[in-house]
C-alpha positions in Angstrom: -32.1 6.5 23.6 -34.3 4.0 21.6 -32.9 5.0 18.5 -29.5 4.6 19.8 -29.5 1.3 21.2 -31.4 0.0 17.9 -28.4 1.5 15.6 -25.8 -0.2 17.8 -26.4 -3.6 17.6 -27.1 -3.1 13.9 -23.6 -1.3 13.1 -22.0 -4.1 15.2 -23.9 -6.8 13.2 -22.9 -5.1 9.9 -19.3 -4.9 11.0 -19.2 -8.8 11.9 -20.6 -9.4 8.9 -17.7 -7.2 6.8 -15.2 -8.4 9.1 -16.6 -11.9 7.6 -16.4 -11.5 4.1 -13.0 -9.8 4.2 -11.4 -12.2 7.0 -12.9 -16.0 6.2 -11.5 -16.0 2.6 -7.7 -15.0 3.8 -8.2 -17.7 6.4 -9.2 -20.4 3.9 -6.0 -19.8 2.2 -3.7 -19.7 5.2 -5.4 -22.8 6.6 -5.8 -24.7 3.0 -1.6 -24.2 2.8 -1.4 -26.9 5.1 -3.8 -29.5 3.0 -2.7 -31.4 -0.2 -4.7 -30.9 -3.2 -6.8 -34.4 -3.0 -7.9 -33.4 0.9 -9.3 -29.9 -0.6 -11.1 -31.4 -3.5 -12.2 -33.8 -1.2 -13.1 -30.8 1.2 -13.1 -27.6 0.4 -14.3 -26.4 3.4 -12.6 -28.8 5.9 -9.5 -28.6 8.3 -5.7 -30.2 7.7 -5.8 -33.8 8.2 -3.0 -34.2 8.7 -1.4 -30.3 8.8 1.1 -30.6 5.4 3.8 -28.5 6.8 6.1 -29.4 3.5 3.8 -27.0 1.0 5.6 -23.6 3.1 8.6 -25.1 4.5 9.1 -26.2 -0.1 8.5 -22.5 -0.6 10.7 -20.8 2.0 13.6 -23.5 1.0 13.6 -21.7 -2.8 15.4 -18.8 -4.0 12.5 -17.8 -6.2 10.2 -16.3 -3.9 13.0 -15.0 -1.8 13.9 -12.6 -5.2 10.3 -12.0 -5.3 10.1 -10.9 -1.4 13.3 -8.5 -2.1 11.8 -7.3 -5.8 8.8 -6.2 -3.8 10.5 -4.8 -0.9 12.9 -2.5 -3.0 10.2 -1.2 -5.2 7.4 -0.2 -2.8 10.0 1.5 -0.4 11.7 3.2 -3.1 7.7 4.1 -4.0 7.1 5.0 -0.7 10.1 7.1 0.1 9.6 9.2 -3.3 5.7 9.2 -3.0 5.9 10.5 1.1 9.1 13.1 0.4 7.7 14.9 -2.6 4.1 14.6 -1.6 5.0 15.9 1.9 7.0 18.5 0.4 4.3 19.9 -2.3 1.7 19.6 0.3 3.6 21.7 3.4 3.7 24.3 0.0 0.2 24.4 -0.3 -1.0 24.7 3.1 1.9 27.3 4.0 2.1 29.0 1.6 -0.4 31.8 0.4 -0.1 32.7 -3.3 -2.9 32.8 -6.5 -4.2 30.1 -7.9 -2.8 27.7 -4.9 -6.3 25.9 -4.8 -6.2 25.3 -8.4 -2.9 23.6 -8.2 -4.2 21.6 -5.4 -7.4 20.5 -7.2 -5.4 19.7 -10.5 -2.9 17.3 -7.9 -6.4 16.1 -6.0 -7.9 14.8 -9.7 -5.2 12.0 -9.8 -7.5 10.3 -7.7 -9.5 9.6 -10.8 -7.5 8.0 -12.8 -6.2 4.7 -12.5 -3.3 3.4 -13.2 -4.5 0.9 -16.2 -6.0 4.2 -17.6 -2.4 5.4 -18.5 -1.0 1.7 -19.1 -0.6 2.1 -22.8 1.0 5.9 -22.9 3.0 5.1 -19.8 4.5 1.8 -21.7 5.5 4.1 -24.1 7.0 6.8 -22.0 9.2 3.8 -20.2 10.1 2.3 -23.7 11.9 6.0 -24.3 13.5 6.0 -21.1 15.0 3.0 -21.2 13.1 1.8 -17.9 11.6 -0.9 -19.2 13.0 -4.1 -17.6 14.1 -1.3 -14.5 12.6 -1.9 -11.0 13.0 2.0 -11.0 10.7 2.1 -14.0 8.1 0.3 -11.6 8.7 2.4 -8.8 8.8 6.0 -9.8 5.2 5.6 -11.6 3.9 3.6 -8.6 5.3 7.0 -6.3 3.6 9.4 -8.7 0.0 7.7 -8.7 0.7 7.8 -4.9 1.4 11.3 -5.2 -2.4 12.5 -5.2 -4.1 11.0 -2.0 -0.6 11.4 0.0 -1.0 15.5 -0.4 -5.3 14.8 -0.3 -4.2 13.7 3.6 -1.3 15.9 4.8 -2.5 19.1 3.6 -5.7 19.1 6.4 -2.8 18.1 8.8 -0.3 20.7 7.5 -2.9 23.3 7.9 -4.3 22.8 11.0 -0.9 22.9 12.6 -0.8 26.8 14.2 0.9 29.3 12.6 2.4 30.6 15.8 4.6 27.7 16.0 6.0 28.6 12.7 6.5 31.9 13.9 8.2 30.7 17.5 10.5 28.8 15.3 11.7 31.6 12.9 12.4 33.6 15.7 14.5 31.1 17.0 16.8 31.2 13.7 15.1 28.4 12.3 14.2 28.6 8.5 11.7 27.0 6.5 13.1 23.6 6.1 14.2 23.5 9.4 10.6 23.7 10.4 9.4 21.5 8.0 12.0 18.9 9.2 11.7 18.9 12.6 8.7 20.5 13.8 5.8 20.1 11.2 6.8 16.7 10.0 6.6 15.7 14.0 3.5 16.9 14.4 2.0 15.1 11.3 3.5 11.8 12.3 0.1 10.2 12.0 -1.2 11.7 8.3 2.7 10.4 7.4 2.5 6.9 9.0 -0.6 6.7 6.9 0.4 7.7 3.7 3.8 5.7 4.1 1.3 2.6 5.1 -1.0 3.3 1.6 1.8 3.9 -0.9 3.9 0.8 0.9 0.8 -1.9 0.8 -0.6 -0.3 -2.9 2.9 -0.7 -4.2 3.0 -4.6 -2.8 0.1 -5.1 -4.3 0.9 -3.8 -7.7 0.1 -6.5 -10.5 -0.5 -4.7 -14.4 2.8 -2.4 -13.9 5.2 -4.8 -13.2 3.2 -7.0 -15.6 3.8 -4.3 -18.3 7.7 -3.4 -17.3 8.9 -7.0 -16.4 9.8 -9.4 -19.3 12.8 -11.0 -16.9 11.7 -13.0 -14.1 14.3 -12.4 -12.1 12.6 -8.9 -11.4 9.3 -10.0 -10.8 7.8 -9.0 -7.7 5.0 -10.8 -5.4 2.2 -11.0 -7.8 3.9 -11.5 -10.7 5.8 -14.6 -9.1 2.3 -16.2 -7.6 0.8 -16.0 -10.9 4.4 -17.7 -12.3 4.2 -20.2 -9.6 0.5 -20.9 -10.4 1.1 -21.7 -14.4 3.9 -24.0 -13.1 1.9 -25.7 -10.7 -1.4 -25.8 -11.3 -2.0 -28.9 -10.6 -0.6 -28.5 -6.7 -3.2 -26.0 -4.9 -2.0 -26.5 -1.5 1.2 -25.1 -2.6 -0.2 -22.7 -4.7 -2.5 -21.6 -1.7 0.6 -21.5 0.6 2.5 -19.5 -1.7 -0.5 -16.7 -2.1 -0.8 -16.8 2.0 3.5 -16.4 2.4 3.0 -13.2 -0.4 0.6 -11.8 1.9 2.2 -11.4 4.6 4.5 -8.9 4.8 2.1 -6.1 4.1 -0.5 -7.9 6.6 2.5 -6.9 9.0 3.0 -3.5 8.0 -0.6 -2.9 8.2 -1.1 -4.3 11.3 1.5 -2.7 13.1 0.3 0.7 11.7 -3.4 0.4 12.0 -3.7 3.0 14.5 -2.2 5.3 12.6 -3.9 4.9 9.8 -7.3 5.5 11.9 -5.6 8.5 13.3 -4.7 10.4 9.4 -7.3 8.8 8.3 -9.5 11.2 10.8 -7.2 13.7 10.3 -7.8 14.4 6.2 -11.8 14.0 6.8 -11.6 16.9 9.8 -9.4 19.1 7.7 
């Protein structure tokens, strides 16, 4: 008992302290949106006096970062949606299906967790340049799904598995075949492992800065990051608006992570249990 109400406190203090570091910073930048740029140099630290409400409304009034907002939003769901349907379909395989060398092919899929995308930045330039995706959202998206490929089957599988055979069987019996089962009964049941691995791929993909950096020589395709860094050469000199503009890009996958946080604990659990 001793022990246990000495580790508490102490896991509580270290989570404040986390929660700190990773929250305080974000706030800064929502909050320093609203200064001008002689009130933060004046006070880096301080609060809006007065609140500058023109830095976002400026933003949200330009085309610019709306094509940004719908660059980013087409390429992480198209992403997603490849990364979740072939990862879903490749892992439902491998925890189904019984056959030699299966845990080899899983371990080869697993060791794309080791390797990062700026490992491959150079042949993967290359392999686009042949395609002719360069310049192509799609040429963005479809390696962004496969280096999402590897921890989206690392978190279904354990889920895939545990789900009882017997069900399977119930539903073969009932004239169901193997996609049918897949469709509407095992993808059911592994709603939170899917949530999660929709949520990772989706925010990853947001969040993606050297591929699109790499693909992208039009700036009408830029996504997010690429147009905060454009908006930051162009107006350096203006950090409340620069800060405002970083703060509006963040957003939208603030949202998506948010609303499927519980989730995310949930498949999260899941892949560790399996």
């Amino acid at each position: 008992m001793r022990r246990k109400y000495t580790i508490l406190p102490l896991t509580y203090l270290v989570a404040i302290v986390i929660g700190g570091v990773t929250v305080v910073p974000l706030l800064f930048v929502f909050v320093d949106g609203f200064r001008t740029t002689a009130d933060i140099n004046n006070s880096p630290t301080g609060l809006p006096h007065p609140w500058i409400w023109a830095n976002y409304s400026s933003i949200l009034t330009t085309a610019p970062f709306w094509q940004f907002l719908g660059n980013s939003a087409l390429i992480a769901t198209v992403a997603t949606v490849l990364a979740v349907g072939l990862g879903s379909m490749a892992a439902f395989a491998l925890s189904r299906y019984v056959f030699r060398g299966r845990e080899a092919l899983f371990t080869l899929f697993v060791s794309g967790l080791l390797f990062p995308i700026g490992v491959a930045a150079l042949p993967l330039y290359l392999l686009l340049e042949r395609l002719s995706l360069l310049d192509n959202q799609f040429g963005v998206a479809i390696p962004e799904a496969a280096f999402a490929l590897p921890l989206t089957m690392f978190i279904l599988r354990p889920f895939m598995r545990a789900i009882p055979g017997e069900l399977e069987d119930a539903a073969m019996v009932d004239g169901a075949g193997k996609l049918r089962f897949f469709v509407q009964i095992l993808l059911p049941l592994a709603k939170p492992a899917v949530v999660t691995v929709s949520l990772l791929s989706f925010v990853t993909s947001w969040n993606q800065y050297l591929l699109p950096l790499l693909v992208f020589t039009t700036t009408s395709h830029f996504t997010l990051p690429l147009g905060v860094a454009t908006y930051q050469s162009q107006y350096s000199q203006n950090t409340g608006a620069i800060l405002a503009f970083t703060a509006l890009a963040a957003v939208p996958a603030l949202g998506v992570f948010m609303f499927a946080e519980r989730y995310l604990v949930a498949g999260a659990m899941g892949a560790v249990k399996g």
